[in-house]
Predicted model as a PDB file, atoms N, CA, C, CB and O in Angstrom, pLDDT in the B-factor column:
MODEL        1                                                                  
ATOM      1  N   UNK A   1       1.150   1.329 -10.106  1.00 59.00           N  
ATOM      2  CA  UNK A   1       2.206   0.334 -10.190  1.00 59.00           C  
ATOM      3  C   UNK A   1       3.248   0.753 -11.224  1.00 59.00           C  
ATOM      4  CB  UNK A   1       1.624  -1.043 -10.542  1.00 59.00           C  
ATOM      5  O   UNK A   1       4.432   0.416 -11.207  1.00 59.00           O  
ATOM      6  N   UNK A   2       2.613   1.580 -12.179  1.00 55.00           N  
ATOM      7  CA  UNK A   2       3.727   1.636 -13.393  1.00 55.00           C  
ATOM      8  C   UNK A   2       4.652   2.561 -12.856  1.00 55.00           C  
ATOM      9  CB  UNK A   2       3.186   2.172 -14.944  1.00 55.00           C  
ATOM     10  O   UNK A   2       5.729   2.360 -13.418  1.00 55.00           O  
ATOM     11  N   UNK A   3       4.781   3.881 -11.676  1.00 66.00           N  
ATOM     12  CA  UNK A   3       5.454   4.494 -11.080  1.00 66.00           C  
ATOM     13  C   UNK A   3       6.874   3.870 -10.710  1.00 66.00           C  
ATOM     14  CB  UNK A   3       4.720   4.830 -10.189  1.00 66.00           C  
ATOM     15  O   UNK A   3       7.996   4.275 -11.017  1.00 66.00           O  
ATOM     16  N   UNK A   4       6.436   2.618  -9.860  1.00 65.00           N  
ATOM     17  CA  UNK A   4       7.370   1.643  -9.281  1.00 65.00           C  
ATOM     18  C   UNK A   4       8.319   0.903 -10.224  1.00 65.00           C  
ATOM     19  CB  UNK A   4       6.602   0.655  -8.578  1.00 65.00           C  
ATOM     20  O   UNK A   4       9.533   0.852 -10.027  1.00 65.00           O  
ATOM     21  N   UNK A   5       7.650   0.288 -11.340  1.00 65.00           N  
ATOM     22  CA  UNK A   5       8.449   0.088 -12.803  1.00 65.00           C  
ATOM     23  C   UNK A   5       9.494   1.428 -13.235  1.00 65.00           C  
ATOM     24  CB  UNK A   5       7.146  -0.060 -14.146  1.00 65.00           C  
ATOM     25  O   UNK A   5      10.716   1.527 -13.127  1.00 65.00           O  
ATOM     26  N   UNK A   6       8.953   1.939 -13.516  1.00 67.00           N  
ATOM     27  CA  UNK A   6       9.739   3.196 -14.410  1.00 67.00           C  
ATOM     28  C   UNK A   6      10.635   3.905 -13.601  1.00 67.00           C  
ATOM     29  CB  UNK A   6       8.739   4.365 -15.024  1.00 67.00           C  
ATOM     30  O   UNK A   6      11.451   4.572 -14.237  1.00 67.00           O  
ATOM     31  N   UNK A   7      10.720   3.955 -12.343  1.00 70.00           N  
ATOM     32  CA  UNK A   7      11.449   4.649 -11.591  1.00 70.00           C  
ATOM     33  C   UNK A   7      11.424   5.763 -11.606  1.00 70.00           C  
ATOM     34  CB  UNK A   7      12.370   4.445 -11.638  1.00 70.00           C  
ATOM     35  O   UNK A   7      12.539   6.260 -11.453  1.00 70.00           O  
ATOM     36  N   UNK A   8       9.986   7.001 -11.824  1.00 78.00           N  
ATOM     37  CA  UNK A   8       9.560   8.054 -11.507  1.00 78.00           C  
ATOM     38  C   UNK A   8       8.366   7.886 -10.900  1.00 78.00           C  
ATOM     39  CB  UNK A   8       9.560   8.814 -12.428  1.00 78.00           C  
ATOM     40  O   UNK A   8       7.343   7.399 -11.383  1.00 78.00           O  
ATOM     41  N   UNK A   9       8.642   8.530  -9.272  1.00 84.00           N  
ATOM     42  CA  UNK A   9       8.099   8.650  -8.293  1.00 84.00           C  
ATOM     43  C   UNK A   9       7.544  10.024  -7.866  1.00 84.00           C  
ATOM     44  CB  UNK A   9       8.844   8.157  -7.572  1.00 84.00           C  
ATOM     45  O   UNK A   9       8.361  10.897  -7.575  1.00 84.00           O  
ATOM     46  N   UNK A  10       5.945  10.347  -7.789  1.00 87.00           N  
ATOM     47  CA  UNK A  10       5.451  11.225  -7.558  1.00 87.00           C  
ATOM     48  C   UNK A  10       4.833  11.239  -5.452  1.00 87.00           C  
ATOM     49  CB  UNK A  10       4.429  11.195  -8.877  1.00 87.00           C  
ATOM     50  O   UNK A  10       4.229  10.282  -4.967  1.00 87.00           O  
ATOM     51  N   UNK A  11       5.120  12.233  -4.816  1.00 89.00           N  
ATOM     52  CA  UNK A  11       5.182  12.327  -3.345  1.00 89.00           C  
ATOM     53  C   UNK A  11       3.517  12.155  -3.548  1.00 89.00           C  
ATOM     54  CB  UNK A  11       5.980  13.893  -2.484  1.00 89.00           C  
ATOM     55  O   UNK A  11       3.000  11.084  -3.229  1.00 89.00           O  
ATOM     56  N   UNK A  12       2.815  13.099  -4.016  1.00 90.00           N  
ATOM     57  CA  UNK A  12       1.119  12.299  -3.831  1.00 90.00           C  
ATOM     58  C   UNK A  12       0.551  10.775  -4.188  1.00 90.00           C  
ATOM     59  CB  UNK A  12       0.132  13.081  -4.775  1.00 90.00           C  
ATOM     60  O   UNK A  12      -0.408  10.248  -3.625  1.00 90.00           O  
ATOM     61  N   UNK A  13       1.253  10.259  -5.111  1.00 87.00           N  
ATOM     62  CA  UNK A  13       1.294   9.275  -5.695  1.00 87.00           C  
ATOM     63  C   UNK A  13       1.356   8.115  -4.508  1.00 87.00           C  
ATOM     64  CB  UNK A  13       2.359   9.393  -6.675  1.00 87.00           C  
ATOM     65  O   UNK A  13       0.575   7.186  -4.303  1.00 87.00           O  
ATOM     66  N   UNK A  14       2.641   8.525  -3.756  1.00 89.00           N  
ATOM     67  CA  UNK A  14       3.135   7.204  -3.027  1.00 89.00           C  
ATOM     68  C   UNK A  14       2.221   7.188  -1.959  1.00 89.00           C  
ATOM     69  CB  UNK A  14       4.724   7.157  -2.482  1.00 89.00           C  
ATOM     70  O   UNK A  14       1.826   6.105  -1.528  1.00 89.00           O  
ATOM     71  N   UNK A  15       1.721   8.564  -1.335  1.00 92.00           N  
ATOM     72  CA  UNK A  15       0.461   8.493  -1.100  1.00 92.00           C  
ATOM     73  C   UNK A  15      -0.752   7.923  -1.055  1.00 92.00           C  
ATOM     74  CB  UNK A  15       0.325   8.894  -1.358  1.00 92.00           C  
ATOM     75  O   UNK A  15      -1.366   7.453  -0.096  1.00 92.00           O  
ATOM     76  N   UNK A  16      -1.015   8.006  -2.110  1.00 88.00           N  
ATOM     77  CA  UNK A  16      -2.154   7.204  -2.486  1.00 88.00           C  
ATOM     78  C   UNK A  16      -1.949   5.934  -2.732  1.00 88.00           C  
ATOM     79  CB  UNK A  16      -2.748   7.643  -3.504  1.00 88.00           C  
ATOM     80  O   UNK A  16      -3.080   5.455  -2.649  1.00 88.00           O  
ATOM     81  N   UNK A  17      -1.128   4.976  -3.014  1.00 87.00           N  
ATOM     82  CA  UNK A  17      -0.378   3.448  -3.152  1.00 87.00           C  
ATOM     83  C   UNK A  17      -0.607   3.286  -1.798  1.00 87.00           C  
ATOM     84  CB  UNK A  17       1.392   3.241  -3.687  1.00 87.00           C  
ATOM     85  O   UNK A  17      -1.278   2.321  -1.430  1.00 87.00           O  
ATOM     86  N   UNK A  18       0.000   4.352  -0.711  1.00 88.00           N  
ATOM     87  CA  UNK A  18       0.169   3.424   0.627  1.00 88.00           C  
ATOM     88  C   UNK A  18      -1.201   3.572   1.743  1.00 88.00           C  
ATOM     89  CB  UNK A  18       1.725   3.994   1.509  1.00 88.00           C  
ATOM     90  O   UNK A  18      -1.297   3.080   2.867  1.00 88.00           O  
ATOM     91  N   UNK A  19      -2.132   4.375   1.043  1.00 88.00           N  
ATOM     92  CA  UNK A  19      -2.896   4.466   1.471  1.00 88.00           C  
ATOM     93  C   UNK A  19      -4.201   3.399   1.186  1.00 88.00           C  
ATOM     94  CB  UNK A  19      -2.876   5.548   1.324  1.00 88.00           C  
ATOM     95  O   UNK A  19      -5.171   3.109   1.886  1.00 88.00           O  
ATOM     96  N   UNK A  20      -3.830   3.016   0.022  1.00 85.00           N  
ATOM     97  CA  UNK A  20      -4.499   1.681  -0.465  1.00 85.00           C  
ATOM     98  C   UNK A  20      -3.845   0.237  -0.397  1.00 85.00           C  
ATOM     99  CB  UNK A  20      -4.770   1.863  -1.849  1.00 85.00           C  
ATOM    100  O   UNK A  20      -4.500  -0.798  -0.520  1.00 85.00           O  
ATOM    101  N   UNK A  21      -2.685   0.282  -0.219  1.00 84.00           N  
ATOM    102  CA  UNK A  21      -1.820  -0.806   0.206  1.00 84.00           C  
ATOM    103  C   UNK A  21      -0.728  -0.667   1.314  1.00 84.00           C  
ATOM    104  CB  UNK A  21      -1.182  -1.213  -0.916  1.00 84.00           C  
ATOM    105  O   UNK A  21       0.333  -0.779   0.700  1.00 84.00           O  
ATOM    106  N   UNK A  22      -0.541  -0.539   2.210  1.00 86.00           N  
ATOM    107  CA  UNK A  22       0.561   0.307   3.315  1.00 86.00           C  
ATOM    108  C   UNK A  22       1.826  -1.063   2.810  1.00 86.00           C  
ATOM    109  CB  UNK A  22      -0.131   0.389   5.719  1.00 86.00           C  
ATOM    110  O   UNK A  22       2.962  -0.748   3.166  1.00 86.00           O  
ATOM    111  N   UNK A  23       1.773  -2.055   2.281  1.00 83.00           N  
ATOM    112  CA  UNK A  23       2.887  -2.555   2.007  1.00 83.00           C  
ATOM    113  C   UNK A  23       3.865  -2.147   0.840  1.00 83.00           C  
ATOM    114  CB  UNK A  23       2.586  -3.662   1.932  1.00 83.00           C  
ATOM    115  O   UNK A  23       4.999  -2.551   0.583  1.00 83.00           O  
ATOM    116  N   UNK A  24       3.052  -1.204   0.209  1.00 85.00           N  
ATOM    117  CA  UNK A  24       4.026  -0.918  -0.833  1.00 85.00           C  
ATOM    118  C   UNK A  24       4.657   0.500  -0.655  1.00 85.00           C  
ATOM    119  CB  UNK A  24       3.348  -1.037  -2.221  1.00 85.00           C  
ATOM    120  O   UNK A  24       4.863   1.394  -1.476  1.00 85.00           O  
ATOM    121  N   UNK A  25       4.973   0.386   1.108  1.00 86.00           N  
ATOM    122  CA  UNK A  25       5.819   1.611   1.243  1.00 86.00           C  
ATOM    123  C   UNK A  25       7.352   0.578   1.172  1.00 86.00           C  
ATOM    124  CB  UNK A  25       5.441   2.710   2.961  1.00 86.00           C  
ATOM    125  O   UNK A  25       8.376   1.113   0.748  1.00 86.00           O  
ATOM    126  N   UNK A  26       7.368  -0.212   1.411  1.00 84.00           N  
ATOM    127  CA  UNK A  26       9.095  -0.790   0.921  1.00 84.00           C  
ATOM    128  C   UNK A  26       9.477  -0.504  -0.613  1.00 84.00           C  
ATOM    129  CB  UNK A  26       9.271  -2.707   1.055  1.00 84.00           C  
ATOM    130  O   UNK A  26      10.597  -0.699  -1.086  1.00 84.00           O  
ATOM    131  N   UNK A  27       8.215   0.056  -1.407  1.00 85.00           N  
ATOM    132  CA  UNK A  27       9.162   0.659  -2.532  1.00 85.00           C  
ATOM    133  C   UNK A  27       8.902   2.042  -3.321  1.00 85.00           C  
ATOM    134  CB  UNK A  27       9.210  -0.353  -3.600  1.00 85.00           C  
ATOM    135  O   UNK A  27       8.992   2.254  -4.530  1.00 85.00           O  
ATOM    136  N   UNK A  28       8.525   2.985  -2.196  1.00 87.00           N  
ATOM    137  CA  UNK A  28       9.150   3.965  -2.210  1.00 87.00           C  
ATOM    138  C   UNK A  28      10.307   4.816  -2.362  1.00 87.00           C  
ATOM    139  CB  UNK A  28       8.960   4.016  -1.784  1.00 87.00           C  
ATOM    140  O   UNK A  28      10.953   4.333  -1.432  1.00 87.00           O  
ATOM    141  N   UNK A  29      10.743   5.340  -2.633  1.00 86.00           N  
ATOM    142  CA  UNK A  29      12.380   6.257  -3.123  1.00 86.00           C  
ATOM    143  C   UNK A  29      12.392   6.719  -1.664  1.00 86.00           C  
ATOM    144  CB  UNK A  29      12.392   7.924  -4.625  1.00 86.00           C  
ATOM    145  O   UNK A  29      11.426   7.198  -1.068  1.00 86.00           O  
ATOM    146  N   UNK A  30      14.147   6.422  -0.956  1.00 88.00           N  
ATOM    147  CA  UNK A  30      13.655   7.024   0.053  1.00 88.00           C  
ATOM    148  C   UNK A  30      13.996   8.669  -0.063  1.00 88.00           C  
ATOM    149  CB  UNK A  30      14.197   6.310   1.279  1.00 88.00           C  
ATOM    150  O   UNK A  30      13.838   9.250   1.011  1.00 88.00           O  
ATOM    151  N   UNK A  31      14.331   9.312  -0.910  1.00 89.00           N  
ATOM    152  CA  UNK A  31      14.365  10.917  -1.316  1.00 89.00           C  
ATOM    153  C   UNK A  31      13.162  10.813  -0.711  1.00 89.00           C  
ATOM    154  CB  UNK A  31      14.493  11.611  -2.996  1.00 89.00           C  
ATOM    155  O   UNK A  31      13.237  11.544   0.276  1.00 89.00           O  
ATOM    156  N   UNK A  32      11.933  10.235  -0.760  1.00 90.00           N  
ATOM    157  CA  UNK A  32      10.389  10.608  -0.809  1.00 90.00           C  
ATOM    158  C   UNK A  32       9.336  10.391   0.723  1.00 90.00           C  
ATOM    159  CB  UNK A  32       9.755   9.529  -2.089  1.00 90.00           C  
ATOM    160  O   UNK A  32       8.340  10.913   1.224  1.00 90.00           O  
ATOM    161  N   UNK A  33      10.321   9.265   1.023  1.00 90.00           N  
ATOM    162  CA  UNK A  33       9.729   8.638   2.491  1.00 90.00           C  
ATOM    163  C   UNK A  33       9.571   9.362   3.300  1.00 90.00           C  
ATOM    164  CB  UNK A  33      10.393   7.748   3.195  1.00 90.00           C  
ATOM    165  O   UNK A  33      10.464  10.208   3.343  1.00 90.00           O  
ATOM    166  N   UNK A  34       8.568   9.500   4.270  1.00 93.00           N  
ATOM    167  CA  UNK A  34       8.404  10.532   5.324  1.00 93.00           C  
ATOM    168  C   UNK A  34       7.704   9.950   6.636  1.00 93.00           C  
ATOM    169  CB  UNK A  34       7.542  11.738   4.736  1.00 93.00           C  
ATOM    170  O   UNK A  34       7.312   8.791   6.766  1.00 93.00           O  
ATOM    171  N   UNK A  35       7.602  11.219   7.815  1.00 93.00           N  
ATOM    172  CA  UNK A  35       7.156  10.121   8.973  1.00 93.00           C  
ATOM    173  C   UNK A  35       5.503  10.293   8.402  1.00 93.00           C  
ATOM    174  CB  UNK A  35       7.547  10.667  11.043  1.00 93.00           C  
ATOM    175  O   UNK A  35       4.919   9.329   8.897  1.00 93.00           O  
ATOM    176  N   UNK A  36       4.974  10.721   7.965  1.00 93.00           N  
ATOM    177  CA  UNK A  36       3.869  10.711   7.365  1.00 93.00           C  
ATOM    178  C   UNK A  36       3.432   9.529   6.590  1.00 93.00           C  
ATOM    179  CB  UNK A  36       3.887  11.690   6.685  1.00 93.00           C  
ATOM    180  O   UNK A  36       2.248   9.198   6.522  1.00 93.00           O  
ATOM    181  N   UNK A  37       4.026   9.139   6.231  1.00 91.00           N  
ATOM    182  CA  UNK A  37       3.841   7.893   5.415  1.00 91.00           C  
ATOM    183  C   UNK A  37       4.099   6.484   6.478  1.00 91.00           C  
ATOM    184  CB  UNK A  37       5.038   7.956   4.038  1.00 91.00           C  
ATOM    185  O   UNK A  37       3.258   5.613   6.705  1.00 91.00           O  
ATOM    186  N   UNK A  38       5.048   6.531   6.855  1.00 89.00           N  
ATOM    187  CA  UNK A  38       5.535   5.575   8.031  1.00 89.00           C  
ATOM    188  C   UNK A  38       3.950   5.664   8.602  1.00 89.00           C  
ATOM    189  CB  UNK A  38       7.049   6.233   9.247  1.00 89.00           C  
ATOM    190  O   UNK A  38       3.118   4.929   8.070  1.00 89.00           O  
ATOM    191  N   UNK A  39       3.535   6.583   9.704  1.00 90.00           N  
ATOM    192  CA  UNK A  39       2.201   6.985  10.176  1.00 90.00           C  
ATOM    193  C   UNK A  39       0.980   6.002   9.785  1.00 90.00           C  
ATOM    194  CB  UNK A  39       1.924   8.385   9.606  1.00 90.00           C  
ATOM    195  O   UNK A  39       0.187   5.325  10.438  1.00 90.00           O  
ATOM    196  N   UNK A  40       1.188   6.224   8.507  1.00 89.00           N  
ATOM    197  CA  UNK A  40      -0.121   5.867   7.638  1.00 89.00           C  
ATOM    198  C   UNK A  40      -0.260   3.870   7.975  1.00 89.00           C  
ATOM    199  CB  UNK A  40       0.292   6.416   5.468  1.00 89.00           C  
ATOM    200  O   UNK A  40      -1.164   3.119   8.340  1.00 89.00           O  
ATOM    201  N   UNK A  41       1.022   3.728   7.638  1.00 87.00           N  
ATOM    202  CA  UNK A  41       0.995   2.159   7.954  1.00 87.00           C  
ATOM    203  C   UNK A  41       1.281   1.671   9.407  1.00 87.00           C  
ATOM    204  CB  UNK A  41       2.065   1.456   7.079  1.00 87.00           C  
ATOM    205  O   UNK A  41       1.358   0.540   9.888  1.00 87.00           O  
ATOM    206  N   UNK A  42       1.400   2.808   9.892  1.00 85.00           N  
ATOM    207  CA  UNK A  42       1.397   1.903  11.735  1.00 85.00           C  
ATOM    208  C   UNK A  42       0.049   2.289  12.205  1.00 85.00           C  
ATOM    209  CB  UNK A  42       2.785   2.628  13.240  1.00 85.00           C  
ATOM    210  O   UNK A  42      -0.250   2.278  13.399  1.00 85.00           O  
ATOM    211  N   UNK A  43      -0.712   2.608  11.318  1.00 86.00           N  
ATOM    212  CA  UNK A  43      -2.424   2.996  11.945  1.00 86.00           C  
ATOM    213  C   UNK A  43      -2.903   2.019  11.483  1.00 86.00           C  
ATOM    214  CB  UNK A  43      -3.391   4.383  11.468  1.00 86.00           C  
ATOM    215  O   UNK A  43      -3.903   1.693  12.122  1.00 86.00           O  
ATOM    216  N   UNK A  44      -2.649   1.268  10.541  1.00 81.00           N  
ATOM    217  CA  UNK A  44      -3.334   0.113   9.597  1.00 81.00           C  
ATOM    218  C   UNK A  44      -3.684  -0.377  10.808  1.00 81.00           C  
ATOM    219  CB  UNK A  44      -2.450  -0.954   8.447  1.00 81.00           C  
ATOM    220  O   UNK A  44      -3.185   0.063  11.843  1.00 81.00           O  
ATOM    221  N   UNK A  45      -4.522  -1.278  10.787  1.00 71.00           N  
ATOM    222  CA  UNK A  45      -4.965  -2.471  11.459  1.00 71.00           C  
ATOM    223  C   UNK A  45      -4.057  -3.716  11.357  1.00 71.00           C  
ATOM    224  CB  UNK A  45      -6.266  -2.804  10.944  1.00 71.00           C  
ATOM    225  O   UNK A  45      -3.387  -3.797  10.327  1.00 71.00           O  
ATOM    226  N   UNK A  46      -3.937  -4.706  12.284  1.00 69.00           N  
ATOM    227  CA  UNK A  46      -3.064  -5.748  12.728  1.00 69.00           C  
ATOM    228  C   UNK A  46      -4.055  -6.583  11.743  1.00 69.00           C  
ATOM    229  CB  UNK A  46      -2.846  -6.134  14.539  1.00 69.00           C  
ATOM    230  O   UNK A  46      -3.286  -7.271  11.072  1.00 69.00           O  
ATOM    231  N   UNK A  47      -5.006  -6.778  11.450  1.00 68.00           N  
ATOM    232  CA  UNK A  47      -5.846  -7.951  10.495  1.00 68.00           C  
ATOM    233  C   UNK A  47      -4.819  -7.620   9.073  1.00 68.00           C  
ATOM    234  CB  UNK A  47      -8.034  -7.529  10.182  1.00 68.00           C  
ATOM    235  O   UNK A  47      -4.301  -8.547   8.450  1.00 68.00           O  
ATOM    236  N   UNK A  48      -4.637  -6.235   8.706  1.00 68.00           N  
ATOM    237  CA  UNK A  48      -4.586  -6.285   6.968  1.00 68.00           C  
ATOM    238  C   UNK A  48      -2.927  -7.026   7.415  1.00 68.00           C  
ATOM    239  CB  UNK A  48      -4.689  -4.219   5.711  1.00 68.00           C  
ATOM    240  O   UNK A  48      -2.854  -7.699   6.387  1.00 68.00           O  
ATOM    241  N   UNK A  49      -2.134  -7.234   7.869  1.00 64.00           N  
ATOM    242  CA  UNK A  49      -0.670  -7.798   7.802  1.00 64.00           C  
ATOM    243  C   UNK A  49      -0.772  -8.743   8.573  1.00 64.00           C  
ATOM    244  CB  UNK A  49       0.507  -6.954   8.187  1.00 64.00           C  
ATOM    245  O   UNK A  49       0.156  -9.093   9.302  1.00 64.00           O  
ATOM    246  N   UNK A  50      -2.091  -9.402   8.537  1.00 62.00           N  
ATOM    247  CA  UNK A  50      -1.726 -10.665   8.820  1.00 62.00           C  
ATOM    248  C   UNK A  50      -2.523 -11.550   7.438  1.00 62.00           C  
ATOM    249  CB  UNK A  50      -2.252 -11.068  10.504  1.00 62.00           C  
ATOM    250  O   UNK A  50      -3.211 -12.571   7.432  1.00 62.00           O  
ATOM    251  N   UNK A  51      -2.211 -10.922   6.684  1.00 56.00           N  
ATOM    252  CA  UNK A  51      -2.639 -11.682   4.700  1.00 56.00           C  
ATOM    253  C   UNK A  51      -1.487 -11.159   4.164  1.00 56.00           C  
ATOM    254  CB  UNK A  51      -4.348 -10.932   3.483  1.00 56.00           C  
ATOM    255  O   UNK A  51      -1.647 -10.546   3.109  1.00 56.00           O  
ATOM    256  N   UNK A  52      -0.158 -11.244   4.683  1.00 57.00           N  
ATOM    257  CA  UNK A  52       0.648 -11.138   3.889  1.00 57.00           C  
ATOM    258  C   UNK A  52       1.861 -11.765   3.094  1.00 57.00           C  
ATOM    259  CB  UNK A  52       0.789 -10.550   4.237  1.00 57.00           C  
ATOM    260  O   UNK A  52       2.756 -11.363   2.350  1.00 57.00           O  
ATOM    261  N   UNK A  53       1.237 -13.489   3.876  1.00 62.00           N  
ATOM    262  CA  UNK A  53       1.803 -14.570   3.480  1.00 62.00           C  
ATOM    263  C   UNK A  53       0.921 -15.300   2.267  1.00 62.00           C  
ATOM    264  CB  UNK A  53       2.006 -15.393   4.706  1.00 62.00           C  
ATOM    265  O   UNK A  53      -0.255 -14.981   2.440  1.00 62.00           O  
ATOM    266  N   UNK A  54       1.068 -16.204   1.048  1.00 66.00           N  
ATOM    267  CA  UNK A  54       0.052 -17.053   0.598  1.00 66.00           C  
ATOM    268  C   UNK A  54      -0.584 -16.254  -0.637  1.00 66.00           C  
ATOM    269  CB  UNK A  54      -1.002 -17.401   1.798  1.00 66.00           C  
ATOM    270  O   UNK A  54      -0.254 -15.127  -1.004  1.00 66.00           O  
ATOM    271  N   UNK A  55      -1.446 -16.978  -1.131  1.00 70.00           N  
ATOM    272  CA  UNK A  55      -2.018 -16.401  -2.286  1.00 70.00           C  
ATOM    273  C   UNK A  55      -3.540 -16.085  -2.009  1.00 70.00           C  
ATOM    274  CB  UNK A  55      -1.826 -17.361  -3.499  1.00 70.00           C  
ATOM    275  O   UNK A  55      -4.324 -16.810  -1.396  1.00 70.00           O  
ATOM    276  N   UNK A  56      -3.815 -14.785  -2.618  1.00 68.00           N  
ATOM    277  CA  UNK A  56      -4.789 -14.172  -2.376  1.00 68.00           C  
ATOM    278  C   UNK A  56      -5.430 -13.899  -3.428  1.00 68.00           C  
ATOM    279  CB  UNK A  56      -4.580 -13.284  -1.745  1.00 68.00           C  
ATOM    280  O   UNK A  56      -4.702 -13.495  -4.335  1.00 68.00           O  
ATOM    281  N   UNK A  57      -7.068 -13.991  -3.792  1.00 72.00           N  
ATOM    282  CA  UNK A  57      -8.288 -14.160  -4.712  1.00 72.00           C  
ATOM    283  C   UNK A  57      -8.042 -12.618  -4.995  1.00 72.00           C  
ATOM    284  CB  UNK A  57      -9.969 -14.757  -4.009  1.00 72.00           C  
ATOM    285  O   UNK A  57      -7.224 -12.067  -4.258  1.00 72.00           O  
ATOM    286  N   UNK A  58      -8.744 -11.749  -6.120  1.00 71.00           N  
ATOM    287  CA  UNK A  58      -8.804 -10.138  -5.775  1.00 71.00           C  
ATOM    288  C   UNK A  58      -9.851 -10.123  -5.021  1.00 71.00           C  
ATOM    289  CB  UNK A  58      -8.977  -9.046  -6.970  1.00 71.00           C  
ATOM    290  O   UNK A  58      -9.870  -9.078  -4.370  1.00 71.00           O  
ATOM    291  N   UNK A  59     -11.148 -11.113  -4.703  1.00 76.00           N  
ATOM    292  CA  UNK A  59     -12.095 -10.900  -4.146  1.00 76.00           C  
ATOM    293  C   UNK A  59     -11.764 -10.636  -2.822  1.00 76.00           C  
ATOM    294  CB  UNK A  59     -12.889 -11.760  -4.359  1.00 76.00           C  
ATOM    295  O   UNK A  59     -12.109  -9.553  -2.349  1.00 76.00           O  
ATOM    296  N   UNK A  60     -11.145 -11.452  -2.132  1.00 76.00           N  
ATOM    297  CA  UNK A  60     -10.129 -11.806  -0.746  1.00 76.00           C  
ATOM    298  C   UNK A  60      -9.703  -9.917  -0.752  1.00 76.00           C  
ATOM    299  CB  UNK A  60      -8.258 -13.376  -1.163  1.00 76.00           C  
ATOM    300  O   UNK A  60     -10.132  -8.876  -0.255  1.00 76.00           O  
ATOM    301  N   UNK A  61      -8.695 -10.345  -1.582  1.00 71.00           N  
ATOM    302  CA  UNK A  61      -8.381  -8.590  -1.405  1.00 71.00           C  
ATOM    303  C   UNK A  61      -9.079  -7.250  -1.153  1.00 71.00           C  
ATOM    304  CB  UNK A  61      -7.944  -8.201  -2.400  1.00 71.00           C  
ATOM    305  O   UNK A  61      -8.719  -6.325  -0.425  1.00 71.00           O  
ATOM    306  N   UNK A  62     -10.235  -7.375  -1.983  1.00 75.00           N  
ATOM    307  CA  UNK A  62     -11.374  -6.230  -1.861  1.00 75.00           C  
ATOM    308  C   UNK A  62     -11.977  -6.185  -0.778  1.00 75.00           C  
ATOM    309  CB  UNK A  62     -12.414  -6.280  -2.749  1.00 75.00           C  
ATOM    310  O   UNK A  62     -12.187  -5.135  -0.170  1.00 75.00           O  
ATOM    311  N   UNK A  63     -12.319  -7.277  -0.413  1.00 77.00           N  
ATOM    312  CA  UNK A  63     -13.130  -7.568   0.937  1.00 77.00           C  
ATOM    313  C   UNK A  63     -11.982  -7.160   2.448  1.00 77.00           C  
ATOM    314  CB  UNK A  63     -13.634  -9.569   0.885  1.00 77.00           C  
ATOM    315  O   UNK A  63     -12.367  -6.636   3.493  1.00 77.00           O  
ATOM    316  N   UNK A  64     -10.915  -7.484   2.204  1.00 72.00           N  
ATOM    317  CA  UNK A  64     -10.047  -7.025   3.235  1.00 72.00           C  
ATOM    318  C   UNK A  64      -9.972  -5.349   3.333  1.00 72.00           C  
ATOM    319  CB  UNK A  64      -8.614  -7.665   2.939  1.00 72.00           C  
ATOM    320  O   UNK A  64     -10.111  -4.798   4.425  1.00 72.00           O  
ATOM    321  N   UNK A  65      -9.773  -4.686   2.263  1.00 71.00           N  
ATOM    322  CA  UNK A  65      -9.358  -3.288   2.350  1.00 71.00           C  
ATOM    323  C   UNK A  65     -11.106  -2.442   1.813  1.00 71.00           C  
ATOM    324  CB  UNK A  65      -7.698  -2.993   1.062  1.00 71.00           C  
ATOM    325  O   UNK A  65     -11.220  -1.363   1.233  1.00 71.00           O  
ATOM    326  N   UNK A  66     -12.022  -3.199   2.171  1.00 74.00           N  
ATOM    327  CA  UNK A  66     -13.157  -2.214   2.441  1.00 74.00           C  
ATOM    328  C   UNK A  66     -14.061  -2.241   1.129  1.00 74.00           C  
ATOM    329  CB  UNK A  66     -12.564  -0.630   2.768  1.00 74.00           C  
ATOM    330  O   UNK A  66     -14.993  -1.446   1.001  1.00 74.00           O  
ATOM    331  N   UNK A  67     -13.760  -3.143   0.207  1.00 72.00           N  
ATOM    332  CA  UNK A  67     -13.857  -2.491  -1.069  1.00 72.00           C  
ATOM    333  C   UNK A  67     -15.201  -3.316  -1.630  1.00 72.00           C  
ATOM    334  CB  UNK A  67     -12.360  -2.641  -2.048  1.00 72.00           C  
ATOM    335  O   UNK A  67     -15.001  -4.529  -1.694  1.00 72.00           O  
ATOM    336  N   UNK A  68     -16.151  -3.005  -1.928  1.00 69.00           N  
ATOM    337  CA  UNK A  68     -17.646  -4.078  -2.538  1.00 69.00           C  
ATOM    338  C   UNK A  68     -17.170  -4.470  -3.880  1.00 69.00           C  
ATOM    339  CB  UNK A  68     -19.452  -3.136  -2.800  1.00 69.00           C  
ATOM    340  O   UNK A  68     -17.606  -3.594  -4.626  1.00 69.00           O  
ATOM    341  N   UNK A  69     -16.725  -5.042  -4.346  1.00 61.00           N  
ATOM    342  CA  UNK A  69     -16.693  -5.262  -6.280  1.00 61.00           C  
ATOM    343  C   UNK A  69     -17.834  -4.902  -6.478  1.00 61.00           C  
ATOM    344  CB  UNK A  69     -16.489  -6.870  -7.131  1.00 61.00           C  
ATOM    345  O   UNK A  69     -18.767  -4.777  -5.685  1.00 61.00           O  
ATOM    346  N   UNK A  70     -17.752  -4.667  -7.945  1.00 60.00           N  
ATOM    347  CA  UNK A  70     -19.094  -3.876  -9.168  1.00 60.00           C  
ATOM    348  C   UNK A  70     -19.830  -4.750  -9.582  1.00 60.00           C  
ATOM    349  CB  UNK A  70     -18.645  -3.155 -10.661  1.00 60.00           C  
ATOM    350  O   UNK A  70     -20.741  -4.471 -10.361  1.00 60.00           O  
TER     351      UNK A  70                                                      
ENDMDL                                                                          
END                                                                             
């Protein structure tokens, strides 16, 4: 997240953000955007964008994108 603050953007980086969140390709640099990345979020599943209205628990969250908490 601090990438997105500071306004230095690394191409593996955004990578890995959109690979764990495909919504946070709207803030990507587009110097950086690629169809590769585009890709990544039209493979997502139709369930994860449909939680993208409303407020969400982190538990909610983990449980959506695969994740067991510790």
């Amino acid at each position: 997240a601090l990438q997105w603050a500071t306004g230095i953007q690394d191409l593996e980086m955004c990578y890995e953000a959109i690979s764990n969140d495909p919504r946070t390709i709207k803030f990507v640099d587009r110097s950086l955007l690629n169809e590769t990345m585009l890709d990544m979020v039209l493979a997502t599943g139709d369930e994860f964008f449909s939680h993208t209205e409303g407020e969400m628990t982190w538990e909610e969250w983990l449980k959506i994108n695969g994740v067991t908490p510790l």
